[in-house]
N, C-alpha and C positions, 0 to 999 in steps of 0.2 A: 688120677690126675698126676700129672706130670711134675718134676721137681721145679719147672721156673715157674709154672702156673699156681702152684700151691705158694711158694716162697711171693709172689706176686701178692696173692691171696691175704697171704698172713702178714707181710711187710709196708707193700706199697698203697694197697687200696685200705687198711686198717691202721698208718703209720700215726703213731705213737700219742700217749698217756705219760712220765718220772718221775722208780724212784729211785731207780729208782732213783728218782730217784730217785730217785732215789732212789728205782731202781730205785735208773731206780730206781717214789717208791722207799716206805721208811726212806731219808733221804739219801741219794744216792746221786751223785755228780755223772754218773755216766748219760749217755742218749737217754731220751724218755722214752726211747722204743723197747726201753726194756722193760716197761710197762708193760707197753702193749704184746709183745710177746708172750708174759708172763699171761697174759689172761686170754689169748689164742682167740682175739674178739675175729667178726666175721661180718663187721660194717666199716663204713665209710664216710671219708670226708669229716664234718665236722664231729666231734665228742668233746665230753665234759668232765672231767674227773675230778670228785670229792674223797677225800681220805680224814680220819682221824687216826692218830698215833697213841698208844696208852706206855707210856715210860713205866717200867716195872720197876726203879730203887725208889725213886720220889713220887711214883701217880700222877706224872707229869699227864697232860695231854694238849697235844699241838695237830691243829685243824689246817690243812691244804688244799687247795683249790687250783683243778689246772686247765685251760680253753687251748684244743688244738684245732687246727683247719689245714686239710690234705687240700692244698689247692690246687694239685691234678696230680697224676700219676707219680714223679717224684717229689716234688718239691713241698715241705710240709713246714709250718709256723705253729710255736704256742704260744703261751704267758704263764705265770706261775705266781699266786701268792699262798702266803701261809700266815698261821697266826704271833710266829715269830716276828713277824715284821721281813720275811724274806720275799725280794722281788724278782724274777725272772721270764726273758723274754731267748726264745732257743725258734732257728731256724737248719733245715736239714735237705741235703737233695740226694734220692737216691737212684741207685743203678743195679737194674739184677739184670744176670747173665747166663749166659746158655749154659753153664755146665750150675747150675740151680742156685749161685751163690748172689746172696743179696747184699749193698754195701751202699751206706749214709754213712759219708759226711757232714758234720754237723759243727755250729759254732753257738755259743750260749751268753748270754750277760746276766748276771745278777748281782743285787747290791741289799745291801743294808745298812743302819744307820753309820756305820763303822768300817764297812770294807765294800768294794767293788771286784766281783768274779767273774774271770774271764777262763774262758773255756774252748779248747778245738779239739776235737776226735774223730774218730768213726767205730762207725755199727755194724757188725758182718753176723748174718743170718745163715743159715744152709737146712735146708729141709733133708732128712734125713730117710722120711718115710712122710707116709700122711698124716700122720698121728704124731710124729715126734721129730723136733728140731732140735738145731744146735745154736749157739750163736756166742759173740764176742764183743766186749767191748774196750778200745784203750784210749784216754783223753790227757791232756796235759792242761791243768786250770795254774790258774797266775793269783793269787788272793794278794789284792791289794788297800795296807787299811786307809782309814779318808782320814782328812786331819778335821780335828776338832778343837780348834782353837788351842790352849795352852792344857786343855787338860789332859791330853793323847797322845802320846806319840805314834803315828799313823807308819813309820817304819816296822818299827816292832811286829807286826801284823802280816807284813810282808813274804807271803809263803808261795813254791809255786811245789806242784804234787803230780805224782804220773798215778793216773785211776786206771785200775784194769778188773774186767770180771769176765767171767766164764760161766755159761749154764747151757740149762736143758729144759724145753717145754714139750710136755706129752699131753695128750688126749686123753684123761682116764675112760670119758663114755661123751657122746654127742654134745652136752652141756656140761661138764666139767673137767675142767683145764688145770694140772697141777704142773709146778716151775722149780725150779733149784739155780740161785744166783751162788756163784763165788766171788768175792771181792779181793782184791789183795792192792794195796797204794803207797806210797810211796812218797816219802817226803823230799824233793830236791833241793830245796834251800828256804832257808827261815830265814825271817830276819832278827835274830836275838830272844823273841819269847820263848824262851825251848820248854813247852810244855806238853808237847806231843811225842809221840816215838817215832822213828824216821821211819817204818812200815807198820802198816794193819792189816788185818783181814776179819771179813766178816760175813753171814750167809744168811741168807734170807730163802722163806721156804714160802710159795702162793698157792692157794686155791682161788679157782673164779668160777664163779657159775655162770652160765649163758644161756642157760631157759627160760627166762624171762623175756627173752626178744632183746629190743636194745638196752632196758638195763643191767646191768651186768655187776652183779654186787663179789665183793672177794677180802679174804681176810689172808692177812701175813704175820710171815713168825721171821724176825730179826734177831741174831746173836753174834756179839763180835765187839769188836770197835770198828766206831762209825760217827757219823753226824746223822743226828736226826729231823737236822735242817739244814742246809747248804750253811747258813749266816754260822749256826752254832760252833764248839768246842769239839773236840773228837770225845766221846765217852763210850764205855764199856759196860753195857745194859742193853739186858736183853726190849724188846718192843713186841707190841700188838699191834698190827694196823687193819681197821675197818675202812672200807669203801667201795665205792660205785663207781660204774665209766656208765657214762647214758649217748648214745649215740644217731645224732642227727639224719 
């Protein structure tokens, strides 16, 4: 199979699951395509992605839930909740091209009770071989907080961030798919809460299995500083995450 066929394959007719992000995916503000990447699915059109997260200093655990629909070759829409209370709605149009390289554009909204997040990037894929890609991603989100009467100051909250990560998804055997995310971000302006560090990085390690047909169950290993919910803090803990893509 040929590099735009396969990039087609793995990109446009499977386009995207995040967390991660979250890619991303333990949460991860990049494209959701780095979901789907990471789990090297081989279906189309509509999926379903359930996740639970296991926070290792507190035993926290925060539940995600996410509905995408490939409404034709490029043009892909999801929605996103979790049990933090985070809402998000991400639409993406992609283009792959003759020398095998694959690239979405994508724009995202999410809110919660406290801040509204806005988000534009792109996704660039490259099939490497049949077994093994590369791919990239870089976004600039705006976190903006909401005012809440007399008790908040909804400036303070006011962050915008350049998100960037780098990996690699290989075929270890027909149904199981392992991934290697790098994150590294970037704070470009606060507005006064300075409780973060003006860069992070963090990595995220996926197994997916795919012999099941379309469900596709997979577990992730997160260490770093990160957000383990777009709404949340930036914290530095390591994460479990369990879940499934089921695909329509």
């Amino acid at each position: 199979m040929n590099n735009i066929l396969l990039v087609q394959k793995k990109f446009i007719l499977t386009a995207a699951v995040m967390a991660a992000t979250l890619a991303a995916t333990t949460a991860s503000a990049q494209s959701s395509l780095l979901d789907e990447v990471q789990s090297g699915s081989n279906y189309k059109n509509t999926n379903f992605n359930a996740q639970v997260y296991q926070i290792d200093d507190d035993y926290d655990t925060v539940a995600a839930f996410t509905a995408n629909v490939q409404v034709n070759d490029a043009l892909r829409m999801s929605a996103q909740l979790d049990t933090e209370g985070y809402m998000e709605v991400s639409a993406g149009y992609g283009f792959a091209f003759n020398n095998g390289i694959y690239l979405e554009p994508y724009a995202n909204y999410g809110k919660t009770d406290f801040l509204d997040i806005y988000s534009l990037g792109a996704f660039s894929g490259l099939a490497i071989t049949e077994k093994l890609m590369m791919f990239a991603d870089v976004s600039h989100q705006w976190r903006n907080g909401r005012d809440i009467g007399d008790v908040y100051d909804a400036s303070s909250s006011n962050q915008r961030e350049l998100l960037t990560a780098i990996g690699a998804s290989y075929d270890l055997l027909d149904s199981l798919n392992a991934s290697y995310t790098f994150h590294y971000d970037n704070v470009i302006e606060d507005g006064g809460m300075k409780n973060e560090s003006d860069s992070r990085t963090s990595h995220e390690i996926n197994l997916t299995y795919s012999g099941f047909g379309r469900f596709e169950p997979y577990v992730q290993y997160t260490t770093g500083e990160y957000r383990v919910s777009e709404g949340a803090q930036v914290s530095n803990e390591e994460s479990v995450e369990f879940g499934f893509n089921y695909r329509f």
